[in-house]
N, C-alpha and C positions, 0 to 999 in steps of 0.2 A: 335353673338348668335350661338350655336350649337344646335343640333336636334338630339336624337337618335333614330330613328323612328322606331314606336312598341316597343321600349324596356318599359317591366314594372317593377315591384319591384321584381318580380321573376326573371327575367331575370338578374339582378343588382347580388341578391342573389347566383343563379346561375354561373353565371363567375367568382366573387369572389369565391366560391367554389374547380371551377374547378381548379382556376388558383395557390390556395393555396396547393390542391390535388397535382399537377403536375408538382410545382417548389417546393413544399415539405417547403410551407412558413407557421409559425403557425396558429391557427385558430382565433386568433384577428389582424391577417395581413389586412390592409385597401388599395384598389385600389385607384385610383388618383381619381374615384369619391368621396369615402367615405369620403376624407379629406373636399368635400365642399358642404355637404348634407346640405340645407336650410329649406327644404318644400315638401310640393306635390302641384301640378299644377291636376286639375278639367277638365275634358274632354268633357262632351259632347257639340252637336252642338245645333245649332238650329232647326234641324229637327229629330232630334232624340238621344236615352240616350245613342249611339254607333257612336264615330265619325268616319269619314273618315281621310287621310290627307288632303286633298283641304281645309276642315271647320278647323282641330285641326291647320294646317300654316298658315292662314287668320287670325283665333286668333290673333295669335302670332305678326304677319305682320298688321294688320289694326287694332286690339285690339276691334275687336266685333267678334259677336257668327254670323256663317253666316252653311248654308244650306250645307248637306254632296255633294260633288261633284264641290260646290264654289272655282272659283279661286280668290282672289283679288276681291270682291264683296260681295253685303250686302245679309239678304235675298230676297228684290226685286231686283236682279241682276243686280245693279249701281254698277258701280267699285267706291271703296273705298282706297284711296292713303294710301299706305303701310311707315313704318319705312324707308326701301330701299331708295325707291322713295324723300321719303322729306329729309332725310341726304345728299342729292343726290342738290333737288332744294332749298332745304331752307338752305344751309350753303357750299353746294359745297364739301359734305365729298368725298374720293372715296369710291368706293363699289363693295363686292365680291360675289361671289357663289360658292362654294367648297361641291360637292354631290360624289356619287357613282351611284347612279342614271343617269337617263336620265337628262341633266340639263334641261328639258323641263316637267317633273314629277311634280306631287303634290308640292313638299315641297317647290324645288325652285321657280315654277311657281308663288307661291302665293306673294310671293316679290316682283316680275319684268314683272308681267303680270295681267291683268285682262279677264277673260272668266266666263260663266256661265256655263261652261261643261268642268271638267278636260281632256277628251281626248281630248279636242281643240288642240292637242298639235304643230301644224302647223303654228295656231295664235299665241300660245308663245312664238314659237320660231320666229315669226316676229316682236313680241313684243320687244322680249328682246334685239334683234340689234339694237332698238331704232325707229324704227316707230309705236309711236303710241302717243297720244296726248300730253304728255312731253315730248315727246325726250327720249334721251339715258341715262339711269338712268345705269347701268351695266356697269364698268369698267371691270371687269376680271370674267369670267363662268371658272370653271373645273368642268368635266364630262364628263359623256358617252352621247349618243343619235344624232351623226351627222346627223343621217336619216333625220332627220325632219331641216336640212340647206342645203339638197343638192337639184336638181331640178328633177324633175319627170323622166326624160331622163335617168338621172344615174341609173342604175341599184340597186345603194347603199340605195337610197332614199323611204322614208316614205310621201312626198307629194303630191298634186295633182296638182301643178302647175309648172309651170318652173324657179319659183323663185331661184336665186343663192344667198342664205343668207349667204354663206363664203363671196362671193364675194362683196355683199351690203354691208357684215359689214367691210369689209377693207376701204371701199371705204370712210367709216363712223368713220373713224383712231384707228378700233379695231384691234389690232395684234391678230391672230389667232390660236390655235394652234388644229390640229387635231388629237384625239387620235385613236387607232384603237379600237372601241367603238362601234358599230352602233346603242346598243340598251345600256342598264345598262352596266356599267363597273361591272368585275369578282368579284365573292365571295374572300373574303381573303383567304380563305381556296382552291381557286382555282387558285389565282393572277400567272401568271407568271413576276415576280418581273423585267425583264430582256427588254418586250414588256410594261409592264402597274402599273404607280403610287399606291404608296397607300394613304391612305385618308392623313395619317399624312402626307408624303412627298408631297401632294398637299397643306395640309394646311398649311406647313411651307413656301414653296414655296410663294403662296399667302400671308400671313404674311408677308415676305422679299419683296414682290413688293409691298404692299401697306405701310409698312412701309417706306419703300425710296423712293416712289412719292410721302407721305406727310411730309417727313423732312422741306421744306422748310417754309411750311407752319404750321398754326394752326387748320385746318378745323379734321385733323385726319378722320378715315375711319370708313365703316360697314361695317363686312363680317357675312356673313350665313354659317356654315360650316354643315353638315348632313351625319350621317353615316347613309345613306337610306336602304341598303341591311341586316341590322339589321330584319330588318319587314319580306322582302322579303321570308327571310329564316324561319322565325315563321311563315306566309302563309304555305311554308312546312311541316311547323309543323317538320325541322331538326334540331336537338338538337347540331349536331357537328357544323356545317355551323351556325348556329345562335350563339353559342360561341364563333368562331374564328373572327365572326364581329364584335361584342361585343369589342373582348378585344380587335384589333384594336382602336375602339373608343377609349377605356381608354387610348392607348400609345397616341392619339390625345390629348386625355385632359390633361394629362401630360406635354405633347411641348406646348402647350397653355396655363398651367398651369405659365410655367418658361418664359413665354414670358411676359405674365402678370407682373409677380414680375421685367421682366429687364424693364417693361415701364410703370413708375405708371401712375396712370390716367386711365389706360384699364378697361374696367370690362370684364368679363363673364361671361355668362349664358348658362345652359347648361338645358333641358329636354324632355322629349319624346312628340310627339302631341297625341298619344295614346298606349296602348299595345297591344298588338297582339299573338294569341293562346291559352290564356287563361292557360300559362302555369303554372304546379305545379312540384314541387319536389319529388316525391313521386308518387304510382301509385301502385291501387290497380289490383294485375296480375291475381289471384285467386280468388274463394268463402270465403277462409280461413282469418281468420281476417291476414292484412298486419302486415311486417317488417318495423320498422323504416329509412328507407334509401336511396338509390339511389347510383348509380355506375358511376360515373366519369370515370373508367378506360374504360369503355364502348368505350367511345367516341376519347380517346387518341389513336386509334386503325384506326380512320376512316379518309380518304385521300384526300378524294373527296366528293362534295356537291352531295346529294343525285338527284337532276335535273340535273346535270350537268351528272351522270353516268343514266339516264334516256334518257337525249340525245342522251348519244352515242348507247345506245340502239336502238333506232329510226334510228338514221344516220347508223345505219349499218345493219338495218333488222333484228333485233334480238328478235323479239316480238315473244313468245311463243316458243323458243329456250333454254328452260330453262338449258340445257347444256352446253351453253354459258353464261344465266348472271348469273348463280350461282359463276364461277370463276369470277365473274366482282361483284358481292359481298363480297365477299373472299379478293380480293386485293383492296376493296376502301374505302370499308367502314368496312374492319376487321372483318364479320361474318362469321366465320366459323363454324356453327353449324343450317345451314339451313336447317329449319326441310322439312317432306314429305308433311305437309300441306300448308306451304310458297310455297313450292316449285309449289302447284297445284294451288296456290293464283298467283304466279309469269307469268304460264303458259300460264293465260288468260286474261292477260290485253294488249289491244292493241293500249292504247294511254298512250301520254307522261307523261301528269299532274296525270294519275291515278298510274304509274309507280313511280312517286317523291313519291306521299303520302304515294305509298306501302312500297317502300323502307325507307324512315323517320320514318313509322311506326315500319319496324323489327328491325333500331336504337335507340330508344327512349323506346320499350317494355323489351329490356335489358339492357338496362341503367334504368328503374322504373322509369321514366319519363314520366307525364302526361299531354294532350294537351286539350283543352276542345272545340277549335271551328280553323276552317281554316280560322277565319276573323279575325276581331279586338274583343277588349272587351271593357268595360265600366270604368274599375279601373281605381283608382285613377293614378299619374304615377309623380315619385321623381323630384324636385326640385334641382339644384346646381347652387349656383354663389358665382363668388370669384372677390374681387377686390373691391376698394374704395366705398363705398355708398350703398351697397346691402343689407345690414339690413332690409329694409323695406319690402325684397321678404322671409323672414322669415315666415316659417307656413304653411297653407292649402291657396290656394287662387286660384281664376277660371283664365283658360288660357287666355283670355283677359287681364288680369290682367298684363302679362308679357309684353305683347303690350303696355301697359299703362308706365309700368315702362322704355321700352327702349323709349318712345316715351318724355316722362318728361327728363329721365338723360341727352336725347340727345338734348332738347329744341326746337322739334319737333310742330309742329302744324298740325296735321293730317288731324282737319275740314278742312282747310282752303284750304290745297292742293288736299283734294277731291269733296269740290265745283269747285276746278279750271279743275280740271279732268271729271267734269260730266258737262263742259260747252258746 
């Protein structure tokens, strides 16, 4: 299963757009989603018409509607045995996680953990090495977020105890690998290609290793793949950085796409657990009735994720320095026409996250690009699967729904291993 988390039908919209705009491809050119649009997938949770990820990846993973903030559990907070989990004990599959993310985050959590409070994120990651009442469900994590496996002592570390979960999970015949990560791995648009993977080179990676630990066998694999920092970046509300994650995803579904076809039998599925910014194409800048349009070239201009040149701001005492971030506008994100009222907007902010919004905002008002909320929204959000037997995810159907269908194609029995789990 793949994830693209936040991305909604504007966002889909959007990339294809840009990507036609900037490789000069026509305007009925189709991305490697378009070739496998099924449906829309139905979002909200249990506790409300706006999901989180915890409730829209529990969907997905347990195939019911559970409370926003749910990891792996119902709305009376029983943990509920996941797809993951039962590929795992009821047929012996191996099984992946491939995020951008923390792999201790929402998306993946909800597969390989159960909590009743997504920041648990310290339990999950105990979970996930295999203590907890099945055993070790997780053959292969990639992702960021070591904080939370190292022990309180290291200066590195996100926990509050001394547990060494590198070391417990070797111990437990997990090969490890540590990326330089502490928290989410980098925006695509910030990756340094040289220190840190990108989504597809993880998931091809993964792919090649569970492909050739189950050659011998017939049990075949699960993997979860997730381009998380999709969302992230629509939190931002930035329009570059949320593009250049995007089309990453697409060259993912692409290699998965031809991975598919070289190994029948495979399926995929691909969709968002919600959208995120409530983004539109268009944006009314004036009182004057609007132009039909929007400026792509906008953003081919812009270098750096709009947080990421907010940080360096911070990290180097630049707050109300306007002298200095105006040239750090200029070279990163390609504004050179910062007016004298940005410039008094710029002068007076003294924290990070109000510095991202400001600056996403002066990239997004020249490109006429509109944002409607810094959270999630309630849309609907596109449906893709390719491969043998997927006909029947055709249509509008609620995210549980998907749950249902990897849990049937896989001959899964979900009851049965979450009575064994709430023994």
């Amino acid at each position: 299963m793949m994830i693209s988390d936040g991305m909604g039908p504007a966002s889909v919209a959007f990339t294809r757009t840009y990507y036609q705009y900037t490789q000069g491809e026509p305007f009925d050119y189709q991305m490697p989603l378009d070739t496998i649009h099924v449906g829309q997938s139905r979002t909200r949770s249990s506790s409300t018409l706006v999901t989180d990820s915890a409730a829209g990846a529990t969907a997905f993973s347990c195939g019911l509607k559970t409370y926003n903030g749910a990891i792996g559990v119902d709305p009376s907070g029983n943990p509920c045995a996941t797809v993951l989990e039962a590929a795992k004990q009821q047929h012996g599959m191996k099984t992946g996680l491939v995020v951008t993310s923390r792999i201790t985050h929402a998306t993946p959590a909800s597969f390989s953990a159960h909590v009743q409070d997504r920041d648990d994120e310290n339990h999950i990651a105990v979970q996930q090495i295999g203590d907890n009442p099945l055993g070790r469900n997780v053959d292969l994590m990639m992702g960021g977020g070591y904080c939370h496996f190292l022990p309180k002592s290291n200066p590195q570390s996100c926990r509050g105890d001394e547990r060494e979960l590198f070391k417990e999970a070797k111990q437990n015949d997990w090969n490890t690998v540590e990326y330089n990560n502490r928290s989410h791995m980098d925006y695509s648009i910030d990756r340094d290609p040289t220190r840190e993977p990108s989504l597809t080179e993880m998931s091809a990676k993964a792919l090649d290793i569970l492909l050739h630990s189950t050659k011998s066998t017939e049990n075949g694999f699960f993997l979860m793949i997730e381009g998380s920092r999709i969302d992230m970046a629509a939190h931002s509300n930035d329009p570059a950085t949320h593009v250049h994650d995007i089309l990453e995803y697409q060259k993912t579904i692409a290699y998965v796409k031809r991975f598919v076809d070289q190994n029948p039998g495979t399926i995929m599925i691909s969709t968002s657990d919600h959208e995120t910014g409530g983004l539109s194409l268009a944006r009314q800048v004036s009182p004057i009735y609007p132009e039909y349009l929007w400026y792509p070239d906008v953003l081919t201009k812009v270098r750096k994720s709009t947080v990421s040149v907010a940080h360096y701001i911070k990290d180097n005492r630049l707050f109300g320095k306007v002298d200095k971030i105006v040239p750090l506008v200029n070279k990163y994100l390609g504004i050179e026409d910062v007016t004298k009222e940005e410039e008094q907007g710029l002068a007076k902010i003294k924290k990070t996250n109000l510095m991202d919004f400001y600056l996403a905002e002066m990239v997004s008002l020249r490109a006429q690009l509109g944002w409607a909320t810094l959270g999630h929204s309630g849309v609907d959000v596109n449906l893709y699967a390719y491969g043998q037997g997927t006909d029947s995810l055709r249509g509008s159907h609620e995210n549980i729904d998907i749950g249902h269908f990897m849990a049937q194609a896989l001959h899964l029995n979900l009851t049965d291993l979450t009575r064994k789990l709430n023994k």
